[in-house]
KEKE-3310 file (N, C-alpha, C; in steps of 0.2 Angstrom, whole numbers, plus 5000, padded with zeros to 4 digits):
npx = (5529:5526:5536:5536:5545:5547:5541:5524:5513:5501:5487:5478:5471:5462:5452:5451:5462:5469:5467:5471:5485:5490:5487:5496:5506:5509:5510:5524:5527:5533:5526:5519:5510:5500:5491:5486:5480:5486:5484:5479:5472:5479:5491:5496:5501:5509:5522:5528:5522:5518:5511:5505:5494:5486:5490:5501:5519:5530:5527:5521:5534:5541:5534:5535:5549:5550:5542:5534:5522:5505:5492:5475:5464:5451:5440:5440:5453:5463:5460:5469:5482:5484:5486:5497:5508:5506:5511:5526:5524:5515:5499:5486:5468:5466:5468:5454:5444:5444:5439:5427:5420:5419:5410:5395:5387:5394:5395:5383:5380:5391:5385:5373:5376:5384:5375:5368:5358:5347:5339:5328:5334:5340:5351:5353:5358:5356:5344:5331:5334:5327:5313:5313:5319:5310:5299:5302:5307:5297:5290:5290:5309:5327:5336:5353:5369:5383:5395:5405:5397:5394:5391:5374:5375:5375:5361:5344:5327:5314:5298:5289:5289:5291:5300:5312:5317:5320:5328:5337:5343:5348:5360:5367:5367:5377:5381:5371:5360:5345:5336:5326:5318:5312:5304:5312:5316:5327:5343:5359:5377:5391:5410:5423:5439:5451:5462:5477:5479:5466:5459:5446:5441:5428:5419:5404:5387:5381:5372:5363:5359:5352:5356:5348:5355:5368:5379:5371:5373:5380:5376:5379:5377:5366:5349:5346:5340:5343:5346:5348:5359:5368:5368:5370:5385:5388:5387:5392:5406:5405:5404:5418:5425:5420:5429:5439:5448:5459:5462:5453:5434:5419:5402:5388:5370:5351:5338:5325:5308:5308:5321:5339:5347:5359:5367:5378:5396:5412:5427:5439:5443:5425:5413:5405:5412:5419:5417:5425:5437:5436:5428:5430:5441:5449:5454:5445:5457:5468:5467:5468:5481:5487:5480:5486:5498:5503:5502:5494:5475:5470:5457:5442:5431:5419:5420:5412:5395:5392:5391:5394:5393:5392:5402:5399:5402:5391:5390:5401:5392:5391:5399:5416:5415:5409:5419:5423:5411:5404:5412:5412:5406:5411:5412:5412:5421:5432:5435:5445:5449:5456:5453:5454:5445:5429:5411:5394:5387:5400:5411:5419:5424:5423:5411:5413:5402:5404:5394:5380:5372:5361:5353:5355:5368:5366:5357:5366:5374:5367:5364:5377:5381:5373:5376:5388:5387:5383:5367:5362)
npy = (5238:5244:5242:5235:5244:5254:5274:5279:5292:5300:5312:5319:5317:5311:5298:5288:5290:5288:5273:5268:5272:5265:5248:5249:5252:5239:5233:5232:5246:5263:5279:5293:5308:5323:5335:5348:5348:5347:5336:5327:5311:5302:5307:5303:5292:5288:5288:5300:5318:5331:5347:5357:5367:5361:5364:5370:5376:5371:5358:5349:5351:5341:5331:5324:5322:5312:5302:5288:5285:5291:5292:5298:5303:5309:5318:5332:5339:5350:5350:5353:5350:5336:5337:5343:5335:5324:5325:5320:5308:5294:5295:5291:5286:5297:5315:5318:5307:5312:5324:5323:5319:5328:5340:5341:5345:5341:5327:5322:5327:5318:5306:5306:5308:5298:5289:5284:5279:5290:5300:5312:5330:5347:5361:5372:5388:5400:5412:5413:5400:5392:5392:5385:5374:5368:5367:5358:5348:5336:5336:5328:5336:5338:5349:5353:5360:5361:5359:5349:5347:5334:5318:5324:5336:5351:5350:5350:5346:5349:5353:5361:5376:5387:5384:5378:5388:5396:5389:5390:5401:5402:5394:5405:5407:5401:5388:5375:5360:5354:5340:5327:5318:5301:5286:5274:5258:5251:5256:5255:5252:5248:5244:5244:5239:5244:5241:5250:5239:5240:5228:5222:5220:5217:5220:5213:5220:5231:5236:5250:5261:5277:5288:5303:5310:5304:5288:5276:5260:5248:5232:5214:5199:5211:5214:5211:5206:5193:5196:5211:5214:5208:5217:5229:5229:5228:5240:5248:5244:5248:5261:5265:5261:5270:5282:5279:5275:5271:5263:5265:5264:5270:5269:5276:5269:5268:5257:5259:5257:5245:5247:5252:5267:5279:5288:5294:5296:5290:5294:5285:5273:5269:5272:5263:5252:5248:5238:5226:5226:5216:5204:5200:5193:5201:5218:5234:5243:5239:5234:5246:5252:5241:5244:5255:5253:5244:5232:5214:5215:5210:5196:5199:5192:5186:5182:5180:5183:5202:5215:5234:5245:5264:5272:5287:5302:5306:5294:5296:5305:5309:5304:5292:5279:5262:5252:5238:5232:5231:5222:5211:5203:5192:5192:5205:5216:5230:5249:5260:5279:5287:5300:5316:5323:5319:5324:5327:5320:5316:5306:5293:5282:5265:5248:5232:5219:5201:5186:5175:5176:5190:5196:5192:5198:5213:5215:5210:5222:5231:5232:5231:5242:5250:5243:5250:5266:5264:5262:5273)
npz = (4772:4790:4802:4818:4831:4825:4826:4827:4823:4830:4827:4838:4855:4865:4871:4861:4855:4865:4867:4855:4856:4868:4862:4852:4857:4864:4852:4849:4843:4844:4851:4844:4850:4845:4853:4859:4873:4889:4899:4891:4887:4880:4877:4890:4890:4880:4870:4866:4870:4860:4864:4857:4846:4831:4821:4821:4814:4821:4829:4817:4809:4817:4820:4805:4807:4816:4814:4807:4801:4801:4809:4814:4829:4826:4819:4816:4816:4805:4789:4780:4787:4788:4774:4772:4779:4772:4761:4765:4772:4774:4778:4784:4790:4774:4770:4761:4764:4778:4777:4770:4782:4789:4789:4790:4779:4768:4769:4769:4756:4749:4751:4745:4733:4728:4729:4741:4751:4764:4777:4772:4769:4772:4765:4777:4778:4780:4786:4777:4773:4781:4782:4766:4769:4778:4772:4760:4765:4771:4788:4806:4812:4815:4819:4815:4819:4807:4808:4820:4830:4841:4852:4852:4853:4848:4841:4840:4842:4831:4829:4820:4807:4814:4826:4820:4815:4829:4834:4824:4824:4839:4836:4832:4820:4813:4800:4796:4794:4791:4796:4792:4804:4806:4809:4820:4815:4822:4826:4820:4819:4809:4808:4800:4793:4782:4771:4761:4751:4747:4754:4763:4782:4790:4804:4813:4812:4825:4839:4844:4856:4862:4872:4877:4867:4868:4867:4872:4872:4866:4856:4852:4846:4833:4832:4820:4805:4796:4781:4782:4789:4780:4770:4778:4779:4767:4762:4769:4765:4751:4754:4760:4749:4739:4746:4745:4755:4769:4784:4799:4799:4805:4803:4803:4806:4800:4803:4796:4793:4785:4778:4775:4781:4780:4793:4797:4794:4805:4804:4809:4823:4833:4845:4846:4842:4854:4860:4853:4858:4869:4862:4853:4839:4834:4838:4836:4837:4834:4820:4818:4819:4811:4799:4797:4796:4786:4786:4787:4788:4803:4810:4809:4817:4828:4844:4857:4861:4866:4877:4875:4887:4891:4904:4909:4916:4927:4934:4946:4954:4971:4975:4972:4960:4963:4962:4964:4967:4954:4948:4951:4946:4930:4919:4917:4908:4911:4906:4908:4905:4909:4913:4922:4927:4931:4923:4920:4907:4902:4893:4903:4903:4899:4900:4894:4893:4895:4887:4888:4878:4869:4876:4888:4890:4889:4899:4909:4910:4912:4925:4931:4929:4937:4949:4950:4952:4966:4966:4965)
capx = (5526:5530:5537:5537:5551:5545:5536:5518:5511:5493:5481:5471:5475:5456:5451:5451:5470:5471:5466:5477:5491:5490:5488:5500:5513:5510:5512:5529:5528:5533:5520:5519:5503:5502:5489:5485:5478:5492:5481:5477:5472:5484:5496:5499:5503:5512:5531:5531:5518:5517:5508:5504:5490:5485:5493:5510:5523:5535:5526:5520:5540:5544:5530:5537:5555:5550:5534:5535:5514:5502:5485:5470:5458:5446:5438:5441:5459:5460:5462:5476:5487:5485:5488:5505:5510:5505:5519:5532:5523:5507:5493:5479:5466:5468:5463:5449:5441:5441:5435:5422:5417:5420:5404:5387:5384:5400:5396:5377:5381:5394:5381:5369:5380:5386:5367:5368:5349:5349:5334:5328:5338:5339:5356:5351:5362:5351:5335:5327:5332:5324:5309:5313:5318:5303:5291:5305:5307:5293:5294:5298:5316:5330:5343:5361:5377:5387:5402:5408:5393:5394:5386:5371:5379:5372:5354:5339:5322:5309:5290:5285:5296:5294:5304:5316:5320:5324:5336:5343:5346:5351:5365:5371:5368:5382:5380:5365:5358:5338:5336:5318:5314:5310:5303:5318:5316:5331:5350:5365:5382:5396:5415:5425:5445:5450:5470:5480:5478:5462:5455:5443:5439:5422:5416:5399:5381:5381:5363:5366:5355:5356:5351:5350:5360:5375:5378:5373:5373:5382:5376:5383:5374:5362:5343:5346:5337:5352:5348:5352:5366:5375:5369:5375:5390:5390:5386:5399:5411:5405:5407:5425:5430:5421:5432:5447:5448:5462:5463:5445:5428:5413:5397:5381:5364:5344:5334:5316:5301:5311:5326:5343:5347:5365:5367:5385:5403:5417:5434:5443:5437:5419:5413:5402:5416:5427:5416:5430:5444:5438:5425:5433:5448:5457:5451:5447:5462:5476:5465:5470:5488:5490:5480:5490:5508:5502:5500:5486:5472:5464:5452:5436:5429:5416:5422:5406:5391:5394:5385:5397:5390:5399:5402:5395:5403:5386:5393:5404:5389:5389:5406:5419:5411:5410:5424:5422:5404:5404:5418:5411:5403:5419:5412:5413:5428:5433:5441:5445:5450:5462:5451:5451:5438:5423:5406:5388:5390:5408:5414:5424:5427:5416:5412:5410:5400:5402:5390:5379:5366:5361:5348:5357:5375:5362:5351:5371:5377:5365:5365:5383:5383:5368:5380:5396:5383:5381:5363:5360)
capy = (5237:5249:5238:5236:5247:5263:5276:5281:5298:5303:5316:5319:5315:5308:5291:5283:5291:5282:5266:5266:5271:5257:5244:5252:5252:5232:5228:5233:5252:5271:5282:5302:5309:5331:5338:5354:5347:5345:5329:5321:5306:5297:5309:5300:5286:5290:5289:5308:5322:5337:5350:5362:5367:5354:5366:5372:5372:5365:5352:5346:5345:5337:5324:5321:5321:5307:5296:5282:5287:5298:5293:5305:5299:5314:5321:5336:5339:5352:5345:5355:5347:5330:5336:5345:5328:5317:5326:5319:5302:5291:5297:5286:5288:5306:5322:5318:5304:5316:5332:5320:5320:5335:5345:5338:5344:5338:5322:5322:5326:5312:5300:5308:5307:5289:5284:5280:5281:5294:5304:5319:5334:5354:5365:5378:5392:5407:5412:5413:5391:5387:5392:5382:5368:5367:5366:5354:5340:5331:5338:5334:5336:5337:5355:5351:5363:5356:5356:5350:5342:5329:5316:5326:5342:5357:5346:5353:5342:5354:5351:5366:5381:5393:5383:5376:5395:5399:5386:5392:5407:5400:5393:5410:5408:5396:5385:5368:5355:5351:5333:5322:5311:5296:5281:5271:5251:5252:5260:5249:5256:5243:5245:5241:5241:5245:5242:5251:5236:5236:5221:5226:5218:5221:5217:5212:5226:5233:5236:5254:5263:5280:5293:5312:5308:5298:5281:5271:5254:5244:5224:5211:5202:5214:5212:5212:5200:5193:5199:5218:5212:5209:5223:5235:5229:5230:5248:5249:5244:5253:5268:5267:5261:5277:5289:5278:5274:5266:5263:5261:5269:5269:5269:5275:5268:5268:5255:5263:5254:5241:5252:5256:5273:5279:5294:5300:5292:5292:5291:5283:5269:5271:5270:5255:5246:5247:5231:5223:5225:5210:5198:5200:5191:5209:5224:5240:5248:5234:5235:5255:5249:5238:5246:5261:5249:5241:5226:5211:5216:5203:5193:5202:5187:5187:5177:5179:5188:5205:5222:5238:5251:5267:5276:5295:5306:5305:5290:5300:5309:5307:5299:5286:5272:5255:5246:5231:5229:5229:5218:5203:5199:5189:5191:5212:5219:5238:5250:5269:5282:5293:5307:5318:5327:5316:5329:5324:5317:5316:5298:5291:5275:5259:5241:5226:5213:5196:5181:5169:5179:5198:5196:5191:5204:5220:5214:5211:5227:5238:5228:5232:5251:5253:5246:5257:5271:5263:5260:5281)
capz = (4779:4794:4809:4827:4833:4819:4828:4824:4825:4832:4827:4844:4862:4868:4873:4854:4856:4871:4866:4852:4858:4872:4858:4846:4861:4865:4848:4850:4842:4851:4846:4845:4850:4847:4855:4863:4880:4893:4903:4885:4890:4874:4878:4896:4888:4874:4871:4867:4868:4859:4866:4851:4841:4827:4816:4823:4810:4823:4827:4813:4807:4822:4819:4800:4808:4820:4813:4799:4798:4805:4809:4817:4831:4826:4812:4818:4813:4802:4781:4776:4791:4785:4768:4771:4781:4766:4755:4766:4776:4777:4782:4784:4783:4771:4770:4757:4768:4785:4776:4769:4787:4795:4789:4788:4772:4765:4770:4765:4747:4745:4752:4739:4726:4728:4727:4748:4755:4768:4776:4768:4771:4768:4770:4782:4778:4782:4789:4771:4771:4787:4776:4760:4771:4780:4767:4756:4769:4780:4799:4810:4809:4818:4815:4818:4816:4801:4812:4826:4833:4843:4857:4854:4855:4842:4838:4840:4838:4829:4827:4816:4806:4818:4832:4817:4818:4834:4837:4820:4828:4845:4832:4830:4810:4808:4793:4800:4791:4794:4793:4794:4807:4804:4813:4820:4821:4826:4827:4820:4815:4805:4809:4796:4791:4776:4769:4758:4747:4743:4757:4771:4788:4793:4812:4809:4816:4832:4839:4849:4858:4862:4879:4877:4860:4870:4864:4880:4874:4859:4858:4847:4838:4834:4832:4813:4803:4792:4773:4782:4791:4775:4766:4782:4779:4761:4761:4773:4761:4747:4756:4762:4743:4735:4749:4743:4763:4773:4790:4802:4796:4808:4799:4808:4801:4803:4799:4796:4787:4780:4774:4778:4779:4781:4795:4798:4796:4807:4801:4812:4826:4835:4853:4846:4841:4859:4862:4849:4864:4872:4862:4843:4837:4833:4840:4832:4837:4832:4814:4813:4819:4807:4792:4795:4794:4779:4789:4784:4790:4809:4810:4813:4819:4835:4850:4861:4863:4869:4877:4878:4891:4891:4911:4910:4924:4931:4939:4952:4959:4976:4976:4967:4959:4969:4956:4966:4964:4945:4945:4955:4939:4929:4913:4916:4908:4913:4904:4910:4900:4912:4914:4931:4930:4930:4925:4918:4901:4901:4893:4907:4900:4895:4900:4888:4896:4891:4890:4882:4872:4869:4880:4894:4891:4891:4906:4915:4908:4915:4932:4930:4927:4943:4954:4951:4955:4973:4968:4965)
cpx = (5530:5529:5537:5544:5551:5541:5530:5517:5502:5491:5480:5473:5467:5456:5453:5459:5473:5472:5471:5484:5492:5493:5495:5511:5514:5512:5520:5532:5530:5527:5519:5512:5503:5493:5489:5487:5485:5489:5478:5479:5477:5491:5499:5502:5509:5520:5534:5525:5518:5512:5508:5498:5491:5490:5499:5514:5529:5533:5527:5530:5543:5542:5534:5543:5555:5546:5535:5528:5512:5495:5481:5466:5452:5445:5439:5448:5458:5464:5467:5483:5487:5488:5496:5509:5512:5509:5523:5531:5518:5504:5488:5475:5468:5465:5456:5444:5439:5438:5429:5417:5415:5414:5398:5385:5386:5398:5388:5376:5386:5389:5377:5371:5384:5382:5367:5360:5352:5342:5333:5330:5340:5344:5353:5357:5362:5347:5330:5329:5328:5316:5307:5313:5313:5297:5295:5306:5299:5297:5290:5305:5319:5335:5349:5366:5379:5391:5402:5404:5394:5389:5379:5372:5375:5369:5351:5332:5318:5304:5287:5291:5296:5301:5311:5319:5321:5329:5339:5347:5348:5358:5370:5372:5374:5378:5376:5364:5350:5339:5328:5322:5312:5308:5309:5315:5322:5338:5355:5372:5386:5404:5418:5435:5447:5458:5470:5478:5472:5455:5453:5440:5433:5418:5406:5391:5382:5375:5365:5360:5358:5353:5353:5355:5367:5373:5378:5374:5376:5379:5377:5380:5366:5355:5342:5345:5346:5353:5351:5357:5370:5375:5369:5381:5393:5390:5389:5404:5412:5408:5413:5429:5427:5426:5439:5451:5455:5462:5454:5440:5423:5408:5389:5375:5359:5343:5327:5314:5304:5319:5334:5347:5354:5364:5373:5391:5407:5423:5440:5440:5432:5417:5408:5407:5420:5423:5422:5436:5443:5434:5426:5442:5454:5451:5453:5456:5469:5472:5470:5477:5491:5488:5484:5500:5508:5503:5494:5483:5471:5459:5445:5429:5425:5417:5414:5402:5392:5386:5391:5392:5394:5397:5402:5401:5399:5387:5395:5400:5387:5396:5411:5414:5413:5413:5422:5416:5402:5406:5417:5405:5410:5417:5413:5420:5426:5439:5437:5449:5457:5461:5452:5447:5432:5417:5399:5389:5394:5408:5420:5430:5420:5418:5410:5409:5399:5397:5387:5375:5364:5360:5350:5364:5370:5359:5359:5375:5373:5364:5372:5385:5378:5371:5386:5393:5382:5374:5358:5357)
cpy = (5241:5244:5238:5240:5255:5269:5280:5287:5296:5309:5319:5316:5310:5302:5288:5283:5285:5274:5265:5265:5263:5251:5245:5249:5241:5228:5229:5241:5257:5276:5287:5305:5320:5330:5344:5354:5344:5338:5330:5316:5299:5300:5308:5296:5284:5289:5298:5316:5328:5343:5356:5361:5361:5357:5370:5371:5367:5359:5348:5345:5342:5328:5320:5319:5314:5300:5297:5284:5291:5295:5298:5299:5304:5316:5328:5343:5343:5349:5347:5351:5340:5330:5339:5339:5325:5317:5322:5311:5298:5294:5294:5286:5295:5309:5320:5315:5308:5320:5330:5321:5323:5339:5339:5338:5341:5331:5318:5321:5322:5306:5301:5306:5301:5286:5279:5281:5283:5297:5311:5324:5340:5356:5372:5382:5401:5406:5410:5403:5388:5386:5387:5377:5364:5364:5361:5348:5339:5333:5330:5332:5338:5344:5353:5355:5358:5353:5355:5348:5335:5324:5321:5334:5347:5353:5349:5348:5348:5353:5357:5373:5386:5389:5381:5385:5397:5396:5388:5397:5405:5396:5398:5412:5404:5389:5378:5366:5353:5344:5332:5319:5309:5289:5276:5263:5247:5255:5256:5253:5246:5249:5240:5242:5241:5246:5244:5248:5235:5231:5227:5220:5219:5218:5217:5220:5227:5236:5241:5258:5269:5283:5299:5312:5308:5294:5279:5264:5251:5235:5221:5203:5207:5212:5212:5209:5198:5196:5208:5218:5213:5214:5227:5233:5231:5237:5250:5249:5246:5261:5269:5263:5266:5281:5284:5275:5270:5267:5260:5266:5265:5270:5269:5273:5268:5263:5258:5262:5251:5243:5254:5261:5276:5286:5297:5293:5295:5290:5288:5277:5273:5269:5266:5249:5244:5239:5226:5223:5219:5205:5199:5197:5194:5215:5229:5243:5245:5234:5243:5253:5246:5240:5252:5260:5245:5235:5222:5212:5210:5202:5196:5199:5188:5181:5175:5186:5194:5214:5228:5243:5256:5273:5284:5296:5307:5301:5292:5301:5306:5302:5294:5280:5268:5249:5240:5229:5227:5224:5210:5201:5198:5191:5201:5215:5230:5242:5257:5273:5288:5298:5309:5320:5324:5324:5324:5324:5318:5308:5298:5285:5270:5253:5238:5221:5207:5191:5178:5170:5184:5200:5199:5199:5212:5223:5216:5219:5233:5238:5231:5240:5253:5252:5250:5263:5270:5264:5267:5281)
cpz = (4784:4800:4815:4826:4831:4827:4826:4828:4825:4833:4834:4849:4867:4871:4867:4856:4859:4870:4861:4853:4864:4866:4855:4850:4863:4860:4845:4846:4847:4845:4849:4846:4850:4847:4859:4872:4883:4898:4896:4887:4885:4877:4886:4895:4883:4874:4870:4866:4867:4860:4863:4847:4836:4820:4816:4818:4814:4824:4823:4809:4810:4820:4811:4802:4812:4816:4805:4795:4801:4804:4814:4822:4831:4821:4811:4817:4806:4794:4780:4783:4786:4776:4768:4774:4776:4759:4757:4772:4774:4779:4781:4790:4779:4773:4767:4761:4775:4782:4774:4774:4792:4796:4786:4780:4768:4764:4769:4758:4745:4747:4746:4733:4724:4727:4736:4750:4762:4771:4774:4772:4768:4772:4772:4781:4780:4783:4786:4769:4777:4783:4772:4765:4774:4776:4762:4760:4776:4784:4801:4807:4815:4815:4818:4814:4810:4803:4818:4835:4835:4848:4859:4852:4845:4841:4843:4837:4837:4827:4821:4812:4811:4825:4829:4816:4822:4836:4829:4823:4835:4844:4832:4823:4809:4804:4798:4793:4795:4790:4796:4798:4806:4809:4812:4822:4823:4823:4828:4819:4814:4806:4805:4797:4784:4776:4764:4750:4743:4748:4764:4776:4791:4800:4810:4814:4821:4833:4843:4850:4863:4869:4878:4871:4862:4869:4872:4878:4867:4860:4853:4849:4839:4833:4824:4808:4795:4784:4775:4785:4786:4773:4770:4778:4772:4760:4765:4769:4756:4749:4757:4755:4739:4739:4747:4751:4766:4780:4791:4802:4801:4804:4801:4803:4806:4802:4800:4789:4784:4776:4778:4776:4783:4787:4797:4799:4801:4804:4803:4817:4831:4840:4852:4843:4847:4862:4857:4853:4867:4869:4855:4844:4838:4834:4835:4832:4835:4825:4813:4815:4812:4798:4790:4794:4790:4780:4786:4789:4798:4806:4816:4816:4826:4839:4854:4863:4869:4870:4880:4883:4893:4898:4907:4915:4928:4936:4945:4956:4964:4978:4971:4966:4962:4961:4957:4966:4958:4944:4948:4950:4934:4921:4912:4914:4908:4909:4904:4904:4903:4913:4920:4931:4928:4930:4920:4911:4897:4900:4897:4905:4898:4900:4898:4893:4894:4891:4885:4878:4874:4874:4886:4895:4891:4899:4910:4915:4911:4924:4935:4930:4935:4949:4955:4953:4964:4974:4967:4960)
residu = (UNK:UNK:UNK:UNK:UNK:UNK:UNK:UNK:UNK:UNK:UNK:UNK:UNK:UNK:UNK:UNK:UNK:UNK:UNK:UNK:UNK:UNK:UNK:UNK:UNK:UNK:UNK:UNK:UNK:UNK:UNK:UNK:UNK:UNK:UNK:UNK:UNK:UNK:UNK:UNK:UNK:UNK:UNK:UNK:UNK:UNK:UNK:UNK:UNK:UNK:UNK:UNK:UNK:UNK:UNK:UNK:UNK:UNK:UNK:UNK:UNK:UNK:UNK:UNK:UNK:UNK:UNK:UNK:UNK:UNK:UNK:UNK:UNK:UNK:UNK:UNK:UNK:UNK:UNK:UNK:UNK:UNK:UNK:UNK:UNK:UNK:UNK:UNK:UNK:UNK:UNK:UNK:UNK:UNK:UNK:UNK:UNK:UNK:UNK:UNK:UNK:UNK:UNK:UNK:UNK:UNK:UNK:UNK:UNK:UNK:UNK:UNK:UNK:UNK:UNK:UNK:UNK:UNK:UNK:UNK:UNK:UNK:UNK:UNK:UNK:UNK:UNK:UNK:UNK:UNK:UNK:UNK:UNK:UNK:UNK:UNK:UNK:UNK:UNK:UNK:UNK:UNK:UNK:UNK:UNK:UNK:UNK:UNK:UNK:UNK:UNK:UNK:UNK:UNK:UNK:UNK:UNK:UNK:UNK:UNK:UNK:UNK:UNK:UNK:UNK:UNK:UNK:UNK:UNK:UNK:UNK:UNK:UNK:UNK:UNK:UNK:UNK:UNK:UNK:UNK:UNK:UNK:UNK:UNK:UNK:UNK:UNK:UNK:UNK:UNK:UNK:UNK:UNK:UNK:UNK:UNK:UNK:UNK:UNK:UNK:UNK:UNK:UNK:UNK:UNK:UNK:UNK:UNK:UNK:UNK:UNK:UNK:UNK:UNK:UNK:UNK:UNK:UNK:UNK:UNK:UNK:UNK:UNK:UNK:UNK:UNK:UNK:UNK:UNK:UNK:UNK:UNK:UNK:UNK:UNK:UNK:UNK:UNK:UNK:UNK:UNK:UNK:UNK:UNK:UNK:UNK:UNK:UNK:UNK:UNK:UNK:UNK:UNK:UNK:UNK:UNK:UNK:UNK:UNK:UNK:UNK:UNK:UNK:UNK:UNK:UNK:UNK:UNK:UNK:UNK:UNK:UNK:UNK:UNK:UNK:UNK:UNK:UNK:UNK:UNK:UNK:UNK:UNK:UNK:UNK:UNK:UNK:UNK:UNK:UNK:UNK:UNK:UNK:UNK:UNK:UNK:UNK:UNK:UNK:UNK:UNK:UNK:UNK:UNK:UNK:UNK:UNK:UNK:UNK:UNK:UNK:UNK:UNK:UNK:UNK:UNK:UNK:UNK:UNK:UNK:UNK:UNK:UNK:UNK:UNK:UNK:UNK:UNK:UNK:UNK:UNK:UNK:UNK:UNK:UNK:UNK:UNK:UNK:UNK:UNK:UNK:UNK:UNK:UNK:UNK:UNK:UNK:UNK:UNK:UNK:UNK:UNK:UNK:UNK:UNK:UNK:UNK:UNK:UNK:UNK:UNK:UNK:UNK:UNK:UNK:UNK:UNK:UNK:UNK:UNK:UNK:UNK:UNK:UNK:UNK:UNK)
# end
């Protein structure tokens, strides 16, 4: 086991960063964060930040010379780092596991391949598969880059092939994936932990709901009748013991027509799990602490019903948000991110709303977000 006092390396300087390091540092850790960005929101908090590419040789034997471990808060990171690391430290999760989920289609064809149910889907790799795809999967669909897509970002909804064509080419020809659309009766994800040894923590569905493809709402328990409750989480489990997994796995899902349908992993924790900061036993981020120090896993146990809402930079417009209106609700916990530059669908931060049932922590939660707007 790697103990209080060691210091831990980080991946990525973002918000997930952020939150880690915070925990990491409470739980008596110093923790190394290399990223690029000189205002990395981890990198404010951090005991020491490197500010160098992901793939710097100095760095990188800075971080082996310092850090007991080395976890990532991004998928992004490129493989061969974590792989020249993991000669000479820990790395959890690995290479294998991120590269898994770097590229769409990578991470299509391991689902496939494991026997995971998934929607149907063509890799668009030329003009000549928008074509094939077209006529091999039910429209609509949906074109997404392979990489590097995010909250939304590189997707294109498509009713027909001619328009799955033009946003291929408003891609630039980089490598997509066409996916079917499919009737959603609803949008869960499962947050797991996964140790070294073997044992995994699983925080139970999260009912999330999206806008402009940003997660606006996560709520716990979810609307999930309880035989798919389990079998989320089960297929949550399966998946982070085939990639061999340690540390924290996000696990996005459909349910559609009775079915659940796996849509994209994250390898690290998930902005539907930051509801785990205040109405979970053990937070996402004290699990990737302790799965990445060979620590027993918390208790991924639910305290009380919860609804995250995650702040936009939209908020700002027209001024600071009115903190103190939000906040004359007891049950609203607030948590910022460190950003300066507020802009329209920029994650500023989140708030976990707590209370006595879904119903109610969603109703308060959006009550909650309308006044930090000043009612705009």
């Amino acid at each position: 086991m790697i103990l209080p006092g060691a210091t831990l390396g980080m991946l990525g300087g973002g918000q997930l960063g952020r939150m880690f390091t915070l925990t990491a540092r409470e739980m008596g850790y110093k923790v190394l964060v290399l990223d690029p960005d000189p205002e990395s929101p981890a990198g404010r908090v951090a005991d020491l930040h490197l500010q160098r590419p992901y793939n710097d040789p100095g760095a990188i034997e800075r971080m082996i010379q310092h850090c007991s471990a080395v976890t990532t808060e991004f998928e992004n990171v490129p493989a061969e780092v974590l792989e020249t690391l993991a000669v000479r430290l820990p790395v959890r999760p690995g290479a294998k596991a991120v590269a898994a989920a770097q590229d769409r289609l990578t991470e299509k064809a391991f689902l496939q391949r494991n026997g995971f149910a998934t929607v149907g889907f063509y890799p668009v790799l030329s003009a000549a598969d928008v074509e094939l795809g077209t006529a091999s999967v039910p429209g609509p669909w949906i074109l997404k880059t392979a990489r590097l897509g995010y909250d939304g970002k590189g997707q294109a909804r498509v009713a027909n092939a001619a328009d799955a064509q033009a946003a291929f080419d408003a891609h630039r020809g980089v490598p997509c994936i066409l996916e079917q659309q499919v009737p959603l009766d609803l949008e869960v994800s499962v947050v797991l932990a996964r140790g070294e040894d073997g044992r995994t923590a699983v925080f139970p569905p999260g009912e999330n709901v999206h806008h402009h493809g940003i997660l606006e709402t996560t709520t716990v328990p979810a609307r999930l009748p309880g035989q798919f409750a389990s079998h989320a989480a089960e297929i949550a489990i399966a998946i982070a013991e085939a990639l061999e997994y340690v540390g924290v796995l996000g696990v996005e899902m459909f349910l559609s027509g009775g079915q659940l349908l796996v849509n994209e992993l994250a390898p690290r924790p998930h902005n539907s799990g930051h509801w785990t900061q205040d109405a979970a036993a053990s937070s996402q981020f004290e699990q990737q602490v302790r799965a990445l120090c060979g620590l027993p896993l918390g208790d991924p146990r639910v305290l009380t019903p919860v609804t995250m809402i995650n702040i936009l930079g939209d908020v700002w417009e027209g001024g600071e948000p009115d903190w103190g209106a939000a906040l004359t609700d007891a049950g609203v916990k607030l948590h910022l991110y460190g950003k300066s530059h507020p802009r329209p669908g920029r994650k500023m931060g989140h708030l976990n709303v707590l209370g006595g049932n879904a119903v109610e922590t969603l109703h308060r939660a959006h009550r909650a977000l309308r006044v930090l707007s000043r009612g705009r």
